[in-house]
C-alpha positions as CSV (number, residue, x, y, z in Angstrom):
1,X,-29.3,-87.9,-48.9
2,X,-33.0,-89.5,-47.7
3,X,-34.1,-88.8,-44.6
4,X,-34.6,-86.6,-41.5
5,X,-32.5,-83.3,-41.2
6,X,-33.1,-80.2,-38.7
7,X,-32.9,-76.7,-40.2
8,X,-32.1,-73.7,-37.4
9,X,-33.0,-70.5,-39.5
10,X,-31.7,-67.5,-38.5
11,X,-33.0,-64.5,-40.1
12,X,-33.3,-60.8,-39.7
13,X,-36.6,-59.6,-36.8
14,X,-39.3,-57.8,-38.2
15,X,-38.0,-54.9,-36.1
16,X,-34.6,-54.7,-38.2
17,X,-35.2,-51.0,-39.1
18,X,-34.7,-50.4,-35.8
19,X,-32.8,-52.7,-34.1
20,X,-30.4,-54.0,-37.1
21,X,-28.6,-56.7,-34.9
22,X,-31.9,-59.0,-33.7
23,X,-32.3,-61.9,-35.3
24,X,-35.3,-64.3,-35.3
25,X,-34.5,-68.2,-34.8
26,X,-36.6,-70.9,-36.2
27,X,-36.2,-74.5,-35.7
28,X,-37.7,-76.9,-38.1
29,X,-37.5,-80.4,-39.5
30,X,-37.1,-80.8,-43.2
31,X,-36.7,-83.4,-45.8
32,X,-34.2,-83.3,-49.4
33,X,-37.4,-82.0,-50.8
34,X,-38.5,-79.4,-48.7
35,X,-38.5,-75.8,-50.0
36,X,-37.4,-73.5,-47.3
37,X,-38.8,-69.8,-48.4
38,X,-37.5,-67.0,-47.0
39,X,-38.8,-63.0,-46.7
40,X,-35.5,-61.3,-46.4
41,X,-35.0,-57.2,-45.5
42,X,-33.6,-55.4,-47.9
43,X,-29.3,-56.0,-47.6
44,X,-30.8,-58.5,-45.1
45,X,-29.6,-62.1,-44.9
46,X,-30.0,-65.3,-43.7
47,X,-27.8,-68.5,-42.1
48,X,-29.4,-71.9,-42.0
49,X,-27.7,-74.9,-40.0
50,X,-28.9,-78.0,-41.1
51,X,-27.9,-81.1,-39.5
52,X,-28.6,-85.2,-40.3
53,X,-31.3,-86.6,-37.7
């Protein structure tokens, strides 16, 4: 729906060869029509929470 949402992006740390269980967090605010891009480790992953404003 239109408006204001905030996306927490949780994603693997650029360390991950190392330390597999660290995780960066990013906090952002987004729109319907923002494209989130992602650079994922390989058998990496991602979670996003996003939430109405």
């Amino acid at each position: 729906s239109e408006g204001d949402y905030q996306a927490t992006i949780y994603t693997d740390a650029e360390d991950v060869e190392r330390n597999p269980n660290n995780l960066d967090r990013l906090v952002r605010k987004v729109t319907r029509k923002d494209i989130i891009e992602l650079n994922l480790a390989r058998d990496g992953g991602a979670l996003l929470h996003i939430t109405k404003l």
